[in-house]
C-alpha angles and dihedrals in degrees: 000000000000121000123202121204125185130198120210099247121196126241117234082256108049088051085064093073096049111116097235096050092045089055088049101046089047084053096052087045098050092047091050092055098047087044085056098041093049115065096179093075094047098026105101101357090171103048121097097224095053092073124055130176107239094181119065105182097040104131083053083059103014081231102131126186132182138176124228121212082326096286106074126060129184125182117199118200103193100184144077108257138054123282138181123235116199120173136151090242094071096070081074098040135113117182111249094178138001108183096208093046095238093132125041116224090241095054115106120249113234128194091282133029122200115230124211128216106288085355120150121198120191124199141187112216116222113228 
């Protein structure tokens, strides 16, 4: 006796519409705009002043900040717990991007963010 089964498979298309992938592919969309719209974090890539540590401890946190061409932070926390941020610089800062949407791009950047587990922040520095 043989007995064929058969799974239901999503389309490409059909996976599109999928919750999980929407909110992926926003995301992507989101980051490559900024990313156009930006020209700090692209300007120079291969210049060595257009890129500057912020963070000086940061093999001691794993939160790790830099500075693009003087107008673009991000700050990087790669654990698994919270941790705090706190720099001058954000006293100048708007968000620009927070990859876990725990801060809207209008919201206003106090003295220290809080930074989720695996969250990016990206700001744009006001001169």
């Amino acid at each position: 006796m043989i007995v064929i089964t058969f799974t239901a498979v999503k389309t490409e298309r059909e996976s599109l519409n999928d919750p999980v992938h929407a909110d992926f592919r926003d995301y992507m969309d989101r980051l490559n705009e900024v990313y156009l719209n930006h020209p700090a974090l692209w300007e120079k890539d291969y210049e060595k002043q257009a890129f500057r540590w912020i963070s000086e401890d940061s093999h001691k946190t794993a939160l790790f900040a830099f500075l693009r061409n003087a107008r673009e932070e991000t700050v990087l926390n790669f654990t698994d717990r919270r941790r705090a941020f706190r720099h001058a610089l954000l006293k100048q800062a708007e968000y620009l991007m927070d990859t876990h949407a725990v801060h809207a791009e209008d919201e206003a950047v106090k003295e220290e963010v809080m930074m989720e587990p695996y969250q990016g922040i990206l700001f744009r520095i006001e001169q």
